[in-house]
N, C-alpha and C positions, 0 to 999 in steps of 0.2 A: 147409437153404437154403429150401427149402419152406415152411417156416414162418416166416422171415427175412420173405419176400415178402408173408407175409399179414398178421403180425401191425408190419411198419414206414408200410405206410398208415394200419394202426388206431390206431397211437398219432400218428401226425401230425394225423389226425381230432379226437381225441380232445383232445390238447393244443390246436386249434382250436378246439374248443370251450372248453374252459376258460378261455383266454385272453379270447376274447370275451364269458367271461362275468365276466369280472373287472370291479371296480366304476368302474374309468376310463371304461368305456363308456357308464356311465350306463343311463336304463331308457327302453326306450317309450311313448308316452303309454298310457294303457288306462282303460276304466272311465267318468267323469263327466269325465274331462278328454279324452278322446276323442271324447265324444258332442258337449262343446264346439268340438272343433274342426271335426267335420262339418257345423259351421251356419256356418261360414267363405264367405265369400264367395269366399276363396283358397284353400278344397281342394276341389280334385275328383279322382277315378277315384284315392284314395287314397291321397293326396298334396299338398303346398302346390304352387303355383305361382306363378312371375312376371306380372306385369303384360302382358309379350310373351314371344312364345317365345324363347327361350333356351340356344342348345348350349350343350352340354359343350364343343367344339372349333371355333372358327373351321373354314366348310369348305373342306378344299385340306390339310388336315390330320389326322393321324392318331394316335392312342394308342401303336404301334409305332414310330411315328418318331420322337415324344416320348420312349420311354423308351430307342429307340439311340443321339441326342442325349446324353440323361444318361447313359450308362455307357460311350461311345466318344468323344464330342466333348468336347474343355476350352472352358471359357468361364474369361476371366482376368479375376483382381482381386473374384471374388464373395465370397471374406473376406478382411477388411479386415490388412495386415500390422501392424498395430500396433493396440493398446487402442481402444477406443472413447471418446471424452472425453467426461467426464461430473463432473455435479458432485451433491453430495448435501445435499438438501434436507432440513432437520427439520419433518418434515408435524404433527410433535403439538406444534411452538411456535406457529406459527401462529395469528393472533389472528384471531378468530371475527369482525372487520370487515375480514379481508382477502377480497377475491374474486382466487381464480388459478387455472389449471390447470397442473398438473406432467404433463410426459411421461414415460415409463418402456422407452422404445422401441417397436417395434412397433408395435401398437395401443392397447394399453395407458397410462390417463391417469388420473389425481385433478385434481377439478375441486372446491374450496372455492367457494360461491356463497349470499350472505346467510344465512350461518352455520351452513348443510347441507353434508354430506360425500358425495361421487359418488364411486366406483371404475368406473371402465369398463373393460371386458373385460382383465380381471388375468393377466399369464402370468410368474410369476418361480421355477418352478421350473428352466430352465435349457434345455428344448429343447420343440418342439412337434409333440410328437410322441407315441403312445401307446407308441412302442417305444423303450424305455428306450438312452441314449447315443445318441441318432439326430437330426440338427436341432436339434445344437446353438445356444445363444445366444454372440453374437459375444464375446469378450473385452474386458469393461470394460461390457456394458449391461445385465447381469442385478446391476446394485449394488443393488438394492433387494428386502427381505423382507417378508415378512408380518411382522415385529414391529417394522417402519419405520412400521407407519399406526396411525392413531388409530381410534378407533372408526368404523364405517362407515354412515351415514344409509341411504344408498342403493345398491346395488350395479347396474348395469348391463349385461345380458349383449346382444352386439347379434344371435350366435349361435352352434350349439352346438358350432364347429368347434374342434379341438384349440389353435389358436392364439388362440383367443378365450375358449373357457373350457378351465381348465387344471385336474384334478382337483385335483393336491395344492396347487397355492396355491390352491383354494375352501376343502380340507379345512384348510389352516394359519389361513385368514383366519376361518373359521366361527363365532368367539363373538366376533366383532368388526363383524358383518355384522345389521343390524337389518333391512331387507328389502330382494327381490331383486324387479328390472322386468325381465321377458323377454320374449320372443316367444310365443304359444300351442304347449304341448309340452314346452318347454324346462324348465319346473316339474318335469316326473317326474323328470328327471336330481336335483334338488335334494333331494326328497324323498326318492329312491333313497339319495341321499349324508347322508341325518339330518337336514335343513334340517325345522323346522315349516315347515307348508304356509300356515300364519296368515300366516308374512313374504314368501310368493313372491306378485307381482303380476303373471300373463299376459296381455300383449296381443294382440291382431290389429292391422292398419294402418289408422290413422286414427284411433286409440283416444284419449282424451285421459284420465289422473287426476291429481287435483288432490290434491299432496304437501301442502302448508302453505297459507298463507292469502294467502299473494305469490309460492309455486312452483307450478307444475303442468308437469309432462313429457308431450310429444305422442308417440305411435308414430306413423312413418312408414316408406315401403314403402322395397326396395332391389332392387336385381337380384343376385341370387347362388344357395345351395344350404345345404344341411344337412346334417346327419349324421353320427355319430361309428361307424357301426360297416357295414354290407354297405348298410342302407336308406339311402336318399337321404330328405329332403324330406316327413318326418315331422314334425319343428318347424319352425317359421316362424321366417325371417331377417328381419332390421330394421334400422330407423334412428331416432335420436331427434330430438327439438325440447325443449330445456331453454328452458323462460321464465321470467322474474321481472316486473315493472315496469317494470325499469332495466336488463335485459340478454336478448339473446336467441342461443342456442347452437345449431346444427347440430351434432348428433355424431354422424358416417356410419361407420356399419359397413362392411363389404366389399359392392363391389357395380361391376358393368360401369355404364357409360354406356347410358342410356335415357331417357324423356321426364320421368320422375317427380323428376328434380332439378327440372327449371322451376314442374313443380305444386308440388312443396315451396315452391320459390323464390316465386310467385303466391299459395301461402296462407297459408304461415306468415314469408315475407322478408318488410323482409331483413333480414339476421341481423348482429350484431355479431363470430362469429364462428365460424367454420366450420370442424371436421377430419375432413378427406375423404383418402381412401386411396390413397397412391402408391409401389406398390413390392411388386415379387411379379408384375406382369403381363409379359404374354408375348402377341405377336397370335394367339399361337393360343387363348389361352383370353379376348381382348379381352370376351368378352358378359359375363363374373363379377368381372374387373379391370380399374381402372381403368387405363387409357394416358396417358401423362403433358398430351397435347395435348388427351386428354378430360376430364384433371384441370380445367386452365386453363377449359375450358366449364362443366363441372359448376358450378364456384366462381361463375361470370359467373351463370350462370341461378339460382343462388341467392340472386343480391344480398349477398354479405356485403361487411361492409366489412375484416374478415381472415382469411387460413386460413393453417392450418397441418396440412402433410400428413406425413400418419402413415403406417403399414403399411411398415418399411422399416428399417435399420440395427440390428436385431437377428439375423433367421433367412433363412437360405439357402430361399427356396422359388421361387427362379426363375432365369433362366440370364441374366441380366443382373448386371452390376458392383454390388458391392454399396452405393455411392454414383452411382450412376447416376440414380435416381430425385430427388436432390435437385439434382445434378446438374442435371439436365434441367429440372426447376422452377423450377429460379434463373434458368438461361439465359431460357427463354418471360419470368419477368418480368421481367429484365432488358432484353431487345429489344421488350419488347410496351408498351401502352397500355392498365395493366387499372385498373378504380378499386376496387383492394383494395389491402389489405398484404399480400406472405406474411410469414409468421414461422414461424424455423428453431432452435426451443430445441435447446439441448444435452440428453441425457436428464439428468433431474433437475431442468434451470432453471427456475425460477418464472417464469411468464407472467402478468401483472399485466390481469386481464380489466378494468382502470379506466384502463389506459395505451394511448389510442390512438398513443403517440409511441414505444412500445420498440421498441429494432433488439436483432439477434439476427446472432452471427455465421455465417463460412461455415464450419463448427466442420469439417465431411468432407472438408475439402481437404489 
């Protein structure tokens, strides 16, 4: 018994480790890509930071009563009784003068634009989660693979969280993927995973490179966090600015409400069209998610003339319905006075970045 006691901590240690060191986790910065990020404006005392301070938890709230919530209270309708509709787009017919973005649920998007190919934060192996059959994808919104895309110009990571970057669809997508824009930090994960370090392009906030000779992509700042394993806020989270000539894109990562939409909105608006995050918050963690009534501001302070919100209708990561969030977005633009469009594609549908007249149905009802 005696040894029962000594040696069933050792191996639970021990398989924690191992676990943790398996390659989902990815790697820490270290070396010359570390030295770069301590010339960060945004890391100090060893770590990235927000713009403003930032809980973990709305206060009035607790980590303990968060998880007796999850494992004693039901919240009803957070999966959906029936399939997800969805339709399936063929991404490799596609004529190189169409400009679209296709959604893919969650966060997850292909953006074709003057005949370069974007993937943003890809998640199609089925849950988000590192621990395998846990957060699961809904029924009906994980239709699309890695041998659905065409070869990949650009890949966009906005950060390095599980439902953002997904190990095995990077590894399934990997000789399809020409180079990677991230956040500074997030490269060592790529490297780690076999990626040349030639195609990974790291940013800090406010960075600007210029893709082609009529593209260039902005990094802009977000409110949110990091990290795929115990460390927090070792890479830097983000948001993008896609520009052309003739079109300009907001593509927001995960991120609370803060003052940095309207700077966005005053330097790089306004935008022709905007996908900002609705879906997964909860007021206790409001500083890292957006709230559906901060959705509606974000969008106004950005000046676009449409958004379409994402972060939603795939994974369970919060105690709200899991059509709630669009939900709720219809309603505010239905009773409001805003001068945008939303648009609510089906996962799959083609969004025609040249048609300011498309409607989109209420597909979650």
């Amino acid at each position: 018994m005696t040894t029962i006691i000594i040696c069933l901590p050792a191996a639970i240690i021990l398989f924690g480790i191992y676990f943790l060191n398996l390659p989902l986790f990815g790697k820490a910065p270290s070396g010359e890509r570390l030295e770069r990020i301590k010339k960060s404006p945004n890391y100090k005392n060893g770590k990235f930071h927000n713009i403003h301070f930032t809980p973990t938890l709305t206060e009035g709230y607790s980590m303990t009563g968060i998880l007796y919530q999850q494992l004693f209270e039901k919240f009803p309708n957070r999966i959906p009784e029936n399939e997800i509709p969805s339709v399936k787009t063929n991404l490799k017919n596609l004529k190189t003068t169409e400009n679209v973005l296709v959604w893919f649920g969650h966060s997850s998007y292909f953006i074709q634009l003057n005949g370069k190919k974007f993937l943003i934060d890809p998640i199609f192996s089925g849950n988000a989660s590192p621990i395998p059959g846990s957060v699961k994808a809904f029924n009906g919104s994980n239709e699309y693979q890695a041998e659905d895309f065409p070869e990949i110009d650009y890949l966009l990571i906005t950060h390095d969280h599980y439902d953002h970057l997904d190990y095995p669809t990077i590894l399934k997508l990997k000789d399809k993927i020409n180079h990677i824009i991230c956040g500074l930090g997030v490269g060592a994960h790529f490297e780690h995973w076999g990626f040349d370090s030639n195609k990974i392009i790291e940013k800090d906030w406010n960075e600007t490179e210029i893709l082609t000779n009529d593209i260039k992509i902005h990094t802009t700042s977000a409110r949110h966090f990091s990290g795929r394993g115990f460390i927090r806020n070792n890479t830097l989270w983000l948001s993008f600015v896609l520009e052309t000539p003739t079109h300009k894109l907001f593509l927001g990562g995960d991120s609370g409400y803060d003052t940095h939409f309207a700077e966005i909105g005053r330097k790089h608006g306004p935008f022709d069209l905007a996908i900002l995050e609705n879906g997964q918050y909860n007021l206790a963690w409001e500083a890292i998610h957006l709230l559906p009534k901060q959705f509606v501001k974000a969008a106004d302070e950005l000046h676009t003339k449409k958004v379409i919100p994402v972060h939603s209708s795939k994974f369970v990561l919060a105690q709200h319905a899991w059509n709630e969030p669009l939900n709720e977005i219809s309603d505010y633009y239905k009773n409001g006075d805003f001068n945008y469009a939303l648009a609510t594609p089906r996962i799959g549908e083609t969004v025609n970045l040249d048609d300011d007249k498309q409607t989109f149905s209420e597909w979650w009802k």
